[in-house]
C-alpha positions in Angstrom: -7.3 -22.5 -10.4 -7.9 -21.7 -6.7 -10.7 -24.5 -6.3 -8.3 -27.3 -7.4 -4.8 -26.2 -5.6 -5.9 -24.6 -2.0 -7.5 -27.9 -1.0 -4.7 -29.8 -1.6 -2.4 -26.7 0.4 -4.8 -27.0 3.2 -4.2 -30.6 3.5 -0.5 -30.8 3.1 0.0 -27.9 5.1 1.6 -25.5 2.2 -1.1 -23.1 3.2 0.9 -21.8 5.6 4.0 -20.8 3.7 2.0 -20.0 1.0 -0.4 -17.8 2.8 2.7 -15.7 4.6 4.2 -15.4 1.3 1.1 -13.9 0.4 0.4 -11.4 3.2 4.4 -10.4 2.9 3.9 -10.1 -0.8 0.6 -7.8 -0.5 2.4 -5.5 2.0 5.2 -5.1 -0.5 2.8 -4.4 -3.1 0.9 -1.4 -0.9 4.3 0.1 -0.4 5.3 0.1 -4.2 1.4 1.5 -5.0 1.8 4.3 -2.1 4.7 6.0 -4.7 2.3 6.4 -7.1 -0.6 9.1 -7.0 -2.6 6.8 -9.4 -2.6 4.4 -6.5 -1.5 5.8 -3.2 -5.4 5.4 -2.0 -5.3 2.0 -3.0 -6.1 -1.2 -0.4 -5.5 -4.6 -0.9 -7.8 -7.8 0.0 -6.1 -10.5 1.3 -7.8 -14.5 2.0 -6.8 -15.8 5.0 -7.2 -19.6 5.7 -8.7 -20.9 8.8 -5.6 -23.0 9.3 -3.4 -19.8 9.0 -5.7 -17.8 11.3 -5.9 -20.3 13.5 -1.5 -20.4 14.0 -0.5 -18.9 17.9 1.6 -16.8 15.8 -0.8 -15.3 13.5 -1.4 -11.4 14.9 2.3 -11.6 15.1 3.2 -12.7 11.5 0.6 -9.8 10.3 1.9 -6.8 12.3 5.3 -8.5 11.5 4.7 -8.2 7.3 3.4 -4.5 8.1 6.4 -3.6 10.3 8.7 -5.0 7.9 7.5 -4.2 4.6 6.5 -0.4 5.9 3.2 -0.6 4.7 0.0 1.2 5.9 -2.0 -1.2 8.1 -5.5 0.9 7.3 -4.6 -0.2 4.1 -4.5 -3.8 4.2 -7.9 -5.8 4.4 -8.1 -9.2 5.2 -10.5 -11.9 4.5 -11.9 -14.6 6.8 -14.6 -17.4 5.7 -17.5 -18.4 8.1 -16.3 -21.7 8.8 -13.4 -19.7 11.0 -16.7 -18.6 13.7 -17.5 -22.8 14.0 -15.4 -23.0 17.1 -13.5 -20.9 19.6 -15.2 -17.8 18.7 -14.1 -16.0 21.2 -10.7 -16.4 20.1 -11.2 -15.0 16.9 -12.7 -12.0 18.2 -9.5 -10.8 20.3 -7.4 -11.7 17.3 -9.6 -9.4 15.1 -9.7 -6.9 18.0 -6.1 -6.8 18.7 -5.2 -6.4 14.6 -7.9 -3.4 14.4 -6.4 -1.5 16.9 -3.7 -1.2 14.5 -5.8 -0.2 11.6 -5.7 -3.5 9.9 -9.6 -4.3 8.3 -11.7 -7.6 8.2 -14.0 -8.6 5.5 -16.2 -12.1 5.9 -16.2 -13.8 2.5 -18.8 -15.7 0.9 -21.5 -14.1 3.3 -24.5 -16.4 3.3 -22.6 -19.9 2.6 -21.7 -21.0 6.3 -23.2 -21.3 9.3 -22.4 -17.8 11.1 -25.0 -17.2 13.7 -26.4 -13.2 13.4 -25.3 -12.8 17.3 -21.7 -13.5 16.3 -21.9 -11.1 13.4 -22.8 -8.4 15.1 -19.6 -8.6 17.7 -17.6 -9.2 15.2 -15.1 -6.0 14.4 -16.0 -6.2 10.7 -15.9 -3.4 8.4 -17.7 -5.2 5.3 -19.6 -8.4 4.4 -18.7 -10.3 1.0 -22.1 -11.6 -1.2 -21.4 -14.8 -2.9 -21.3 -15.0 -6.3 -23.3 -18.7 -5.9 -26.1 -15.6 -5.5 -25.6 -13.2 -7.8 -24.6 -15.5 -10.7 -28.6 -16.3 -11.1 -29.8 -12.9 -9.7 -32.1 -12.8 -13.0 -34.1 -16.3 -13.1 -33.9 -17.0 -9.5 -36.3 -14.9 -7.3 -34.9 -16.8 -4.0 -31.5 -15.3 -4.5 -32.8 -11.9 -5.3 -34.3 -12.2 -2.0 -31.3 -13.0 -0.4 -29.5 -10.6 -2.0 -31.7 -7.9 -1.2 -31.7 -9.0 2.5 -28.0 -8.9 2.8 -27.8 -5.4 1.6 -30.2 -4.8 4.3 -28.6 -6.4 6.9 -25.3 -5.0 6.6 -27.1 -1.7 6.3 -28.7 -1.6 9.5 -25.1 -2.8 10.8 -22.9 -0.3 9.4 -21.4 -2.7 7.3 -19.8 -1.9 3.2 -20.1 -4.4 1.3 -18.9 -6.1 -2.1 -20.6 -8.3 -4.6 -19.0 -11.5 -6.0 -19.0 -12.3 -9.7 -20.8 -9.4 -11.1 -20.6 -10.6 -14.9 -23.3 -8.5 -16.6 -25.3 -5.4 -16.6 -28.6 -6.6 -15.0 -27.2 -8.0 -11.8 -25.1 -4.8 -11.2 -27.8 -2.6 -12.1 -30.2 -4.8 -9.3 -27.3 -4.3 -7.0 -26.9 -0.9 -7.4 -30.8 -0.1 -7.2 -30.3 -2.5 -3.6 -28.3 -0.4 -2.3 -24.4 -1.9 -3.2 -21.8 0.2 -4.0 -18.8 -2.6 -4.6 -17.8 -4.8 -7.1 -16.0 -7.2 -8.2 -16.3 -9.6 -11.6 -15.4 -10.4 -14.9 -18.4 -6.9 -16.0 -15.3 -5.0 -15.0 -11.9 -6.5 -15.7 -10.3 -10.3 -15.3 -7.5 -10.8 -12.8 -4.6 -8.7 -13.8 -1.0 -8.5 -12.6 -0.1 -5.1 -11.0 2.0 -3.5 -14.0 -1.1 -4.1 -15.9 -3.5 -2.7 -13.8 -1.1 0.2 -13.0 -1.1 0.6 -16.9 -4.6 0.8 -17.6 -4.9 3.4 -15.0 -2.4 6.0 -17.1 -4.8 8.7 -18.6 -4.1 8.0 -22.3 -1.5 10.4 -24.2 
């Protein structure tokens, strides 16, 4: 699983050819989905690490992968943590900045974990916040969450921001969400990780 191998990439320093086998692989995959009219309107979500981000290289190696592969930068997403805004902020602005001006899109995972300060947020050229499923796993016993929920959805309202709920797994938290305002998902309510054949399959309109 993801919890027990990416530490260990981080630390060895695998993350980085991992992660660029990723982004190269993701591109591919938008090019292969843009054939299809099932899936031509299709984006893909892609984690970034902080090491990987971090790289002098890094706007390169993305606009590379795109170049390459002939995918459709508005097409591609990618996803950055809070722990990336702890230093050097600036920095990751003009990275995020220089990316968007070729149509490529930021998300900030696990919103609500880290330590992002509301004045970054707000500069930052995001196009959707990320709600942790840590919050909407007990979305049902745990009025604190709910609250936090709730003001997330209001937050990135007021900022023009879309966002996506983590680990929706039954009915009552997706029907809280979508009676907060959330319009995204993502959780085992609606499918388990699938590869893309598979995916592509259950799309086809039955014979």
């Amino acid at each position: 699983m993801p919890a027990e191998f990416i530490g260990l990439a981080e630390q060895t320093g695998l993350i980085l050819p991992i992660g660029q086998w990723v982004l190269e692989a993701a591109c591919a995959q938008l090019v292969a989905w843009s054939r299809s009219a099932l899936t031509r309107r299709f984006f893909l979500s892609v984690n970034v690490s902080v090491r990987q981000f971090r790289q002098p290289d890094f706007v390169e190696q993305v606009l590379g992968a795109l170049q390459a592969s002939g995918a459709n930068p508005e097409q591609l997403k990618l996803e950055l943590t809070e722990s990336l805004l702890l230093t050097d902020v600036e920095d990751v602005i003009s990275r995020m900045e220089h990316l968007r001006r070729y149509g490529v899109g930021f998300s900030l995972d696990d919103f609500g974990t880290g330590y992002s300060s509301l004045s970054y947020l707000k500069r930052l050229p995001l196009d959707q916040l990320k709600i942790d499923k840590s919050f909407v796993r007990d979305l049902q016993s745990d009025p604190n969450d709910a609250a936090i929920v709730r003001t997330i959805l209001a937050l990135a309202q007021s900022l023009d921001l879309a966002v996506v709920a983590e680990g929706v797994e039954s009915a009552f938290q997706l029907e809280f969400l979508q009676r907060h305002g959330c319009q995204a998902f993502q959780g085992y309510l609606f499918g388990r990780p699938m590869a893309p054949e598979l995916l592509e399959r259950a799309l086809r309109p039955l014979p």
